[in-house]
N, C-alpha and C positions, 0 to 999 in steps of 0.2 A: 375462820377468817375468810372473808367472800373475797374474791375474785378482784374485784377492785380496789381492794386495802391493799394487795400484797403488790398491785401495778404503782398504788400511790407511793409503797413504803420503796417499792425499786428505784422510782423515780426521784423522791426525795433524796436517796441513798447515793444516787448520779450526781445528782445536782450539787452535793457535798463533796465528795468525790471532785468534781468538778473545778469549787471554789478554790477547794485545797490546794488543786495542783495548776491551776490554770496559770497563776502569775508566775510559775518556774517556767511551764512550758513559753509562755510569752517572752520570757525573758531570754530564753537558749535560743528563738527564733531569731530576735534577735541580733544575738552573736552568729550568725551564720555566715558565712563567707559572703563577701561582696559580688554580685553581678561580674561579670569578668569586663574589664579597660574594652568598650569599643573601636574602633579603632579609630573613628572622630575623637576621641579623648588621646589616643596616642597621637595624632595628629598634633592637636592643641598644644601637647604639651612640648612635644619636639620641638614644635615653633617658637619656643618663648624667646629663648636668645636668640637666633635670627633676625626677628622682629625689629630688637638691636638697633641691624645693621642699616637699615632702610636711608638713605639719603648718601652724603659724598664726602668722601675721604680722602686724606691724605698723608702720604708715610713715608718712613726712611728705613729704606732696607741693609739689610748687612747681612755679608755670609760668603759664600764659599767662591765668586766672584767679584770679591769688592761689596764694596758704596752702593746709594742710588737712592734716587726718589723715585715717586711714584704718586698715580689719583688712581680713583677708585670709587665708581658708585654701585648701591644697589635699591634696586626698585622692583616693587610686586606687583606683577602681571596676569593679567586675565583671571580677574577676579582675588585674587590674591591668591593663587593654585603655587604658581611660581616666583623664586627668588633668582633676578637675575641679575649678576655681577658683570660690570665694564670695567678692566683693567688695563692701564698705560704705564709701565715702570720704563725708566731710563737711568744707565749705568754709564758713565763719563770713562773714557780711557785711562786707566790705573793699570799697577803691577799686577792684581790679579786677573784684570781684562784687558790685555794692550789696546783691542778695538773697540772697546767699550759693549755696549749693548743695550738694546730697545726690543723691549718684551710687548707683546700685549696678550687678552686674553678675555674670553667670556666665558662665563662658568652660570650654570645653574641648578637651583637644588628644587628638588622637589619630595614629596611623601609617598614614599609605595607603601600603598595601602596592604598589598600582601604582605610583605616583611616588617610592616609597620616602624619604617625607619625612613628619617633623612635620605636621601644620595643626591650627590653632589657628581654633574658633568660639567667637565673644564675643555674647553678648546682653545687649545692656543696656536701662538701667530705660524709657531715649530712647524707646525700640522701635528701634533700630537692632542688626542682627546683620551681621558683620561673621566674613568666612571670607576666613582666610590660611596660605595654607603657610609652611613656616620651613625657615629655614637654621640647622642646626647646627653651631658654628666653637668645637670647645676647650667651655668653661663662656659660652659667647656663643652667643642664639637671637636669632635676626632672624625675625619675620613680618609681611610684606610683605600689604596685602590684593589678593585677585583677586575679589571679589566681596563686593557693603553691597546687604544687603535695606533696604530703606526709609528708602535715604539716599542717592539716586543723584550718582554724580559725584564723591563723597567717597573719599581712600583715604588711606591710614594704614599706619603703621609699629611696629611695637611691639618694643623691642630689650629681651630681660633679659640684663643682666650678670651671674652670678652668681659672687660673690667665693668662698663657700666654704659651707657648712651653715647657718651664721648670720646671714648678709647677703648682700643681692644687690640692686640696680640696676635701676628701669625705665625706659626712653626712650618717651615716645609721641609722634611727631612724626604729624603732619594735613596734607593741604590739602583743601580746601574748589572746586570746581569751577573750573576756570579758573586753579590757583594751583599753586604750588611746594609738596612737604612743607617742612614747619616745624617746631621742636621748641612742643611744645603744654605738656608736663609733663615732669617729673622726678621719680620716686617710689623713695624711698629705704625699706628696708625690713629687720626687722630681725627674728630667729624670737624666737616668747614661749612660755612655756613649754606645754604641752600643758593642753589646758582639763581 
């Protein structure tokens, strides 16, 4: 057998070899794990209920000081990097607030790209600013605080439920140094038309 029979019969013998097993191999490729979530895709998708919330609202609170109304817009700035919330709530003189009470507050969530999560900073009228990352689950945001400028010991909870473009649910449960969270409010909210 010359020299060149036994290159052809290898080669043949390859190329069989080949056919054989090529379409398994192609097929395991694949099922290979996915590329890992960028963190532009973790972005995206955190944002979807958010997105939501974008225009102005208005709600009836209830909770651990009474009654109240309240408005409430949010609009995305500079580019749409940030969500920024404008809040006015007013509580009327009642049994649980003899002097009643007038909150306000501006909150903003943005994406940190390291931790590839929501957080949420609230500044209110208190002087209390209050920075929480969130979990986003479905149209459910939980933020949880990890740090209150000038309210030491205090941590809080703030859960939106968002039902669908026109209504959505907020939880704020508190404790206060030394305590359990608690549910503090209940804010029910509901979209009004564009000013």
């Amino acid at each position: 057998m010359s020299r060149t029979s036994k290159i052809c019969r290898r080669l043949a013998l390859a190329a069989a070899i080949a056919v054989t097993f090529l379409p398994e191999w192609s097929a395991r490729v694949g099922q290979e794990t996915p590329p890992a979530e960028t963190a532009a895709d973790s972005a995206e998708k955190a944002w979807v209920p958010l997105k939501l919330l974008e225009g102005n609202w208005e709600g009836r609170i209830s909770g651990k000081l009474g009654t109240g109304t309240a408005v409430r817009s949010y609009e995305f700035v500079m580019g749409g990097l940030y969500l920024v919330s404008r809040h006015d709530s007013v509580r009327l003189p009642q049994e649980k607030s003899p002097q009643g009470d007038q909150h306000q507050e501006l909150g903003v969530f943005s994406f940190d790209r390291q931790r590839r999560t929501i957080v949420y900073r609230e500044f209110m009228s208190e002087g209390v600013v209050v920075r929480s990352p969130c979990r986003v689950d479905g149209m459910k945001v939980v933020c949880t605080t990890e740090f209150v400028e000038s309210g030491p010991g205090i941590r809080a909870r703030l859960t939106l439920e968002i039902q669908d473009r026109y209504r959505f649910t907020e939880i704020y449960e508190l404790a206060f140094p030394g305590e359990e969270l608690e549910l503090y409010f209940t804010n029910r909210w509901t979209r009004t038309p564009s000013r």
